[in-house]
C-alpha positions as a Markdown table, in Angstrom:
| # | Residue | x | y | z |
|---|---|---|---|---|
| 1 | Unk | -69.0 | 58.0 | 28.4 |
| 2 | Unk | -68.1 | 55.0 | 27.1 |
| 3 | Unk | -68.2 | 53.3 | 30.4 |
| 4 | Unk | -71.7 | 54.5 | 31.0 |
| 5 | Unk | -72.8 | 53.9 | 27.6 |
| 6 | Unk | -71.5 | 50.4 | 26.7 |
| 7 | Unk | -69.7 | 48.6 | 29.7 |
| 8 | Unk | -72.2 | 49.6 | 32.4 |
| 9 | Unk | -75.4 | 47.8 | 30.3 |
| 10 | Unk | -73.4 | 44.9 | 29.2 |
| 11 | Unk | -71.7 | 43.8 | 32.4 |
| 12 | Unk | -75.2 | 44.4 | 34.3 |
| 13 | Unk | -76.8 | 42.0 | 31.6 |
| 14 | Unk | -74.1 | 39.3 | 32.4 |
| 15 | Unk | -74.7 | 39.7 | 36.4 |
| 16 | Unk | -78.6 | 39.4 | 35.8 |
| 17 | Unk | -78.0 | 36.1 | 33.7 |
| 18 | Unk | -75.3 | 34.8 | 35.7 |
| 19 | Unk | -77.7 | 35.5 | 38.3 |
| 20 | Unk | -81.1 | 33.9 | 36.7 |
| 21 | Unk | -79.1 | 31.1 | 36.0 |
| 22 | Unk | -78.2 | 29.9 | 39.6 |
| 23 | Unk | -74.7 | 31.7 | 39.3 |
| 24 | Unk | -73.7 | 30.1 | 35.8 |
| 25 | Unk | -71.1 | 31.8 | 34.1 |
| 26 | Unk | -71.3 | 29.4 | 31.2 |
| 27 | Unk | -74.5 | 29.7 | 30.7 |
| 28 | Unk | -74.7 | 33.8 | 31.3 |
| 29 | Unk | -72.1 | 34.3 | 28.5 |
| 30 | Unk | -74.3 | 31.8 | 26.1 |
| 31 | Unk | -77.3 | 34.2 | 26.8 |
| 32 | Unk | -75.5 | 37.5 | 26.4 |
| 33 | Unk | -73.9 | 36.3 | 23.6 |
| 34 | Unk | -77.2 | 35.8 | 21.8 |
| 35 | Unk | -79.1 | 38.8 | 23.3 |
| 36 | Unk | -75.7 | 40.4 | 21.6 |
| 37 | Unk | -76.1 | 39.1 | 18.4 |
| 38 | Unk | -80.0 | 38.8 | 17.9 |
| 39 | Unk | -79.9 | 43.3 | 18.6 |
| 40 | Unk | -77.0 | 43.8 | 15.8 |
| 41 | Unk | -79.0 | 40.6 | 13.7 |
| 42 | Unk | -80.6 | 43.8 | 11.3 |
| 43 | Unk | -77.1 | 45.2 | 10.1 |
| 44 | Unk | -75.2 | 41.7 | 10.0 |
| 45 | Unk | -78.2 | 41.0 | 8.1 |
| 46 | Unk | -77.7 | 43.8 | 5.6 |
| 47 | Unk | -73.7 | 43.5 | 5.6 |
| 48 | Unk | -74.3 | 39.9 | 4.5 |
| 49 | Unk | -76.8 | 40.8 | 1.7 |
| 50 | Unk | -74.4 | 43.6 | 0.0 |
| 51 | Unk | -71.4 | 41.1 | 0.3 |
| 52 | Unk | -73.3 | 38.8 | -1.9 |
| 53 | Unk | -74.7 | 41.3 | -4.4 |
| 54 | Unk | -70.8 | 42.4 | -4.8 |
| 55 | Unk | -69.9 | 39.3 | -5.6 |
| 56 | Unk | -72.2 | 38.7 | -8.2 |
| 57 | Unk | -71.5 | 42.5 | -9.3 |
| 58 | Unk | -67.7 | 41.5 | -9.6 |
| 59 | Unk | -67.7 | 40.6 | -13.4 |
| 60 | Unk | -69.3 | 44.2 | -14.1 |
| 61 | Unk | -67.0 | 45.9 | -11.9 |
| 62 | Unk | -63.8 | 44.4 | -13.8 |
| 63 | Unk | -65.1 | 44.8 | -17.1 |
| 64 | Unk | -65.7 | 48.8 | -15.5 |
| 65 | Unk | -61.9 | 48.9 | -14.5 |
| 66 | Unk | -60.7 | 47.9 | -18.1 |
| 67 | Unk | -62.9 | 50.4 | -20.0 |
| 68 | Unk | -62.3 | 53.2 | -17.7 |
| 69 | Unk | -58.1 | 53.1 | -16.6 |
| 70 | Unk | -58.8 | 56.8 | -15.7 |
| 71 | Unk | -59.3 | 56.7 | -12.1 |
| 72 | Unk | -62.0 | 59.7 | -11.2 |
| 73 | Unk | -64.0 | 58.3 | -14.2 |
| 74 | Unk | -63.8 | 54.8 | -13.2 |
| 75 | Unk | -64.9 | 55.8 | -9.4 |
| 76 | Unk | -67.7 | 57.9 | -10.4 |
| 77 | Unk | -68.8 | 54.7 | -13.3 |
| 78 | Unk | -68.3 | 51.8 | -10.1 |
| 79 | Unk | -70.8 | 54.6 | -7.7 |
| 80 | Unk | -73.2 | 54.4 | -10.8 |
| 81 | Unk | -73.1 | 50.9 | -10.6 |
| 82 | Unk | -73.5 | 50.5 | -6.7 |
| 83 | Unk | -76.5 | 52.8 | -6.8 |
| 84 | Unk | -78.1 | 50.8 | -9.9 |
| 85 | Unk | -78.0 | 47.8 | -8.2 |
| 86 | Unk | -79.1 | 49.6 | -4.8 |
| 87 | Unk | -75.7 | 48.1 | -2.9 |
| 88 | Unk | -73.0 | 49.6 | -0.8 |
| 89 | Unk | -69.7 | 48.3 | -1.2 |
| 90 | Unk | -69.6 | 49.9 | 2.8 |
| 91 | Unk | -71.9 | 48.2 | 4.8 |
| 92 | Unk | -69.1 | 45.2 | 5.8 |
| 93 | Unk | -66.9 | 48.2 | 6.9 |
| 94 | Unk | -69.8 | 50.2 | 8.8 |
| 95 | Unk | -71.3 | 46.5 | 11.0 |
| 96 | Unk | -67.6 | 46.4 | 11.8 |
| 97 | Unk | -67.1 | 50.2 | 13.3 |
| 98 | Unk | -70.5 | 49.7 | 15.0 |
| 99 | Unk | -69.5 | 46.8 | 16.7 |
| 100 | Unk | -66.6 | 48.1 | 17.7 |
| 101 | Unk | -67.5 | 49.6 | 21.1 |
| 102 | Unk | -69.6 | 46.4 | 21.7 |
| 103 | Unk | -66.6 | 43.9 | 21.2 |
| 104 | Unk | -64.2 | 46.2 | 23.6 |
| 105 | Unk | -66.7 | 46.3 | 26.5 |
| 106 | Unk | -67.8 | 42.8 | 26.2 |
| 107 | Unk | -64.0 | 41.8 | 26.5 |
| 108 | Unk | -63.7 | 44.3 | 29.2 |
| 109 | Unk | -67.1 | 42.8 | 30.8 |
| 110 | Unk | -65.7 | 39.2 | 30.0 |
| 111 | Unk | -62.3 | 39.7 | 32.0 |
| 112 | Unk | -64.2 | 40.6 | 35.0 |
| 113 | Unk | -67.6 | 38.1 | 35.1 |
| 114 | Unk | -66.7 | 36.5 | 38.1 |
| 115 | Unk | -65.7 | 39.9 | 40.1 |
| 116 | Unk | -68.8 | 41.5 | 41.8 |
| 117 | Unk | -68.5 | 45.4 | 41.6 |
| 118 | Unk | -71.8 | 46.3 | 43.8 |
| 119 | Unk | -71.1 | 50.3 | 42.6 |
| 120 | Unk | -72.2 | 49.1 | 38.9 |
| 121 | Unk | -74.9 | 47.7 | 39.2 |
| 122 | Unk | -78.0 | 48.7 | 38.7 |
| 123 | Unk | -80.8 | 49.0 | 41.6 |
| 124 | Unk | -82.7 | 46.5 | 40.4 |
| 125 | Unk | -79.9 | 43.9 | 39.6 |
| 126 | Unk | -79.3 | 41.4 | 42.4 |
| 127 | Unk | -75.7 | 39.5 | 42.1 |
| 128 | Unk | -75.7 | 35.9 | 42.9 |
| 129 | Unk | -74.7 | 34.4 | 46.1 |
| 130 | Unk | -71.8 | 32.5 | 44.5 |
| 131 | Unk | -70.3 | 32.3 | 40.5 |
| 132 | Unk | -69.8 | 28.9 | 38.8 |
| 133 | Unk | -66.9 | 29.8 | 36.8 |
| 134 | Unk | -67.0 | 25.7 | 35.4 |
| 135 | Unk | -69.0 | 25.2 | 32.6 |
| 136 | Unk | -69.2 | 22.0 | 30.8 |
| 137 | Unk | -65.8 | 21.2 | 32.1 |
| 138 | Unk | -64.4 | 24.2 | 30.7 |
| 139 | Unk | -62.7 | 27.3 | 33.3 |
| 140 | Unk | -64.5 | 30.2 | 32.2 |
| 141 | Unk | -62.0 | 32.5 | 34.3 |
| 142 | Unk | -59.0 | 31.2 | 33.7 |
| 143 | Unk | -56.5 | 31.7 | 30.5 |
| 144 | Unk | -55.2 | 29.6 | 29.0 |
| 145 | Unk | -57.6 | 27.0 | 27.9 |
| 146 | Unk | -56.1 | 25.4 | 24.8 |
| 147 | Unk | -59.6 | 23.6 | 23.9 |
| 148 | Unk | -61.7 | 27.0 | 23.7 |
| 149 | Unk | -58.2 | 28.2 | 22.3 |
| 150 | Unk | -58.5 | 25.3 | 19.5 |
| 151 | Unk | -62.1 | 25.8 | 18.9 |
| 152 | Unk | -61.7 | 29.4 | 18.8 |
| 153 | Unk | -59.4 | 29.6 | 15.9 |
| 154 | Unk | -61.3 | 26.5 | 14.1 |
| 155 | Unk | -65.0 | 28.1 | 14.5 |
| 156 | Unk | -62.9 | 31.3 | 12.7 |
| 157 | Unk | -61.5 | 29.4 | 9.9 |
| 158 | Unk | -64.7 | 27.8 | 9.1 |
| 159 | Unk | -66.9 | 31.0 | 9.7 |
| 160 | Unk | -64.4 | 32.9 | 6.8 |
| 161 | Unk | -64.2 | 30.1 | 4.6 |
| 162 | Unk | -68.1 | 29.9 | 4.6 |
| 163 | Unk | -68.3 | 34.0 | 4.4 |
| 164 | Unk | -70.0 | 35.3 | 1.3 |
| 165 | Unk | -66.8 | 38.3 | 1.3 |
| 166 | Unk | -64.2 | 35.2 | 1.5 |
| 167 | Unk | -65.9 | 33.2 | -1.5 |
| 168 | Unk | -64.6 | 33.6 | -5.0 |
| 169 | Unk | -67.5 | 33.1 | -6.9 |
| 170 | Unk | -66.3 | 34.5 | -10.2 |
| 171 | Unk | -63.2 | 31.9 | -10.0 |
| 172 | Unk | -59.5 | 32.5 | -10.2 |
| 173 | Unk | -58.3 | 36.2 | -10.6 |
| 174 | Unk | -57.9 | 36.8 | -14.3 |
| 175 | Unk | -54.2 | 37.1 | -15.3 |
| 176 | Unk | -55.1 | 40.5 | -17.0 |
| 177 | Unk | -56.8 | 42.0 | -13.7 |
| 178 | Unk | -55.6 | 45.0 | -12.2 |
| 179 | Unk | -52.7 | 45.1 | -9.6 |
| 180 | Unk | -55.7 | 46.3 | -7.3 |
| 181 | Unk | -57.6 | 43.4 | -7.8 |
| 182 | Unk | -54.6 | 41.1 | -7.6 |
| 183 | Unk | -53.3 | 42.7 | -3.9 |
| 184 | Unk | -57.4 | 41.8 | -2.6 |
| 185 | Unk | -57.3 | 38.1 | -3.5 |
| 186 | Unk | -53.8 | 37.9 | -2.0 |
| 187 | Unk | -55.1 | 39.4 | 1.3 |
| 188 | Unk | -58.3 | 37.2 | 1.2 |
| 189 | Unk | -56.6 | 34.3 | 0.7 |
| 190 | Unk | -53.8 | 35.6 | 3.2 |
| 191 | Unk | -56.3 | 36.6 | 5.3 |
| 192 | Unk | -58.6 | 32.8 | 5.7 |
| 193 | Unk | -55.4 | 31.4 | 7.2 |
| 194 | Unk | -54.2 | 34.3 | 9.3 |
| 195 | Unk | -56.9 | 35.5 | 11.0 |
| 196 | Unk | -57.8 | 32.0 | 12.6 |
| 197 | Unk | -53.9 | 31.5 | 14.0 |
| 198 | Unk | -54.7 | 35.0 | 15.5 |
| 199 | Unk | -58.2 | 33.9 | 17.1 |
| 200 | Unk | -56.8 | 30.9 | 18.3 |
| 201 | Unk | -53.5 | 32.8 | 20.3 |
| 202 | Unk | -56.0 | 35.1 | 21.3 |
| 203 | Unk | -58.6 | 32.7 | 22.8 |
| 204 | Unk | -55.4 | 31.0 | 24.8 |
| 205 | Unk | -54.4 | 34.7 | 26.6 |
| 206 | Unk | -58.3 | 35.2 | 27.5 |
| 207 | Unk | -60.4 | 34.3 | 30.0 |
| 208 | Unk | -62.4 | 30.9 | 29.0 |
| 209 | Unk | -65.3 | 33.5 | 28.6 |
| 210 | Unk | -63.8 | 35.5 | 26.1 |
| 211 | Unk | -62.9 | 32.6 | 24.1 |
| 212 | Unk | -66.7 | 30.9 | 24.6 |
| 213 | Unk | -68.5 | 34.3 | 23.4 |
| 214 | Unk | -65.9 | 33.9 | 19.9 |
| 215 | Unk | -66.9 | 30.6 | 19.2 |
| 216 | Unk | -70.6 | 31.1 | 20.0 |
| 217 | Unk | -70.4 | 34.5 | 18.4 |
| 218 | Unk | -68.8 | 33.0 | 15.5 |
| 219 | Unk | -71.4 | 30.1 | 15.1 |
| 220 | Unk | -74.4 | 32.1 | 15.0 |
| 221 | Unk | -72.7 | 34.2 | 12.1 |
| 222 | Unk | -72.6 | 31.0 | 9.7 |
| 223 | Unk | -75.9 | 30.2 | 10.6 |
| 224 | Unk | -77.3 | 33.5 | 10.0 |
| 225 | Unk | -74.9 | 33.5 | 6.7 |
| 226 | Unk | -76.4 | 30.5 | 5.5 |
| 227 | Unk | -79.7 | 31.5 | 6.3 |
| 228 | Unk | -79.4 | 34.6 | 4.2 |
| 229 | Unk | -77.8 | 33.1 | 1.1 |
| 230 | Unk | -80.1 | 29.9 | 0.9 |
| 231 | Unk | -82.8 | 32.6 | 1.1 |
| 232 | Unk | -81.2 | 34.7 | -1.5 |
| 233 | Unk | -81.1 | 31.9 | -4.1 |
């Protein structure tokens, strides 16, 4: 199902790009990178709008967890809040298990762009004579590409630095928080110089292609990010 559902689609929209644009692979991953991200634009959308209404919600929700140490009061008080203020400390969490599926069969589709399997394609899906797998200098079917490794890993570190849920915008964690609190800002901060090390080792053990649609992927989420919040203010 999953094949049929996910892979199939995706890897026949990469053939018909690669395809419609004389055999680029470059350029194929560029466009189905976009098509990718302009169909899940609506829930990024709404992911980044609750991250920012919980960050200005923050202050509220501390002063919650100090008047309310009981914990099943203090969870029903926080829901009270989140509804009030029409936000859903979930929707991060929910864009992330929707895209799931996408992200696996892209990867999958990415690993084989340059292999031409005639049983899945569609009918009316014509595969090009020959694959470029060079695209602005770069191997997009090879591993081990330390420049799309490099600017993998940077385009992460820069996308969660920028990231409304990465921003501290009430200031330093109060020395008086909760341990709850406390363990979050550690992982947050933990996380903004992790996570790009990660991207980066990744981006070197992956096809060029793989690597390209994380950096494009992870550019169009900053600008959409600072579309949203200059809007917002």
């Amino acid at each position: 199902m999953f094949h049929t559902i996910f892979y199939i689609p995706l890897y026949n929209a990469l053939i018909f790009l690669t395809s419609s644009f004389g055999g680029s692979l470059g350029l194929a991953v560029v466009g189905l990178t976009l098509l990718v991200k302009l169909v899940l634009a609506p829930l990024s959308h709404k992911s980044i709008v609750s991250q920012i209404e919980q960050k200005k919600l923050q202050p509220l929700v501390e002063a919650l967890k100090k008047k309310y140490p009981d914990q099943k009061e203090q969870s029903a008080k926080l829901i009270e809040l989140y509804k009030e203020h029409k936000t859903n400390p979930f929707a991060g969490c929910l864009l992330i298990i929707l895209q799931l599926p996408v992200i696996i069969a892209l990867y999958q589709v990415f690993l084989s762009g340059a292999v031409i399997v005639p049983a899945d394609l569609y009918s009316f899906v014509h595969a090009p004579g020959t694959i470029h797998g060079m695209f602005l200098g770069l191997d997009m079917v090879a591993k081990g590409s330390i420049i799309l490794a490099i600017l993998a890993g940077a385009s992460q570190f820069l996308q969660m630095h920028l990231s409304p849920a990465m921003q501290n915008t009430t200031g330093p964690v109060a020395a008086d928080a909760d341990a709850q609190t406390k363990m979050a800002a550690t992982m947050t901060s933990s996380m903004k110089w992790t996570m790009p090390f990660m991207i980066m080792f990744f981006g070197y053990a992956t096809p060029g292609a793989v690597a390209l649609y994380w950096i494009l992927s992870n550019v169009f989420m900053i600008a959409q990010e600072r579309f949203v919040m200059a809007r917002m203010k």
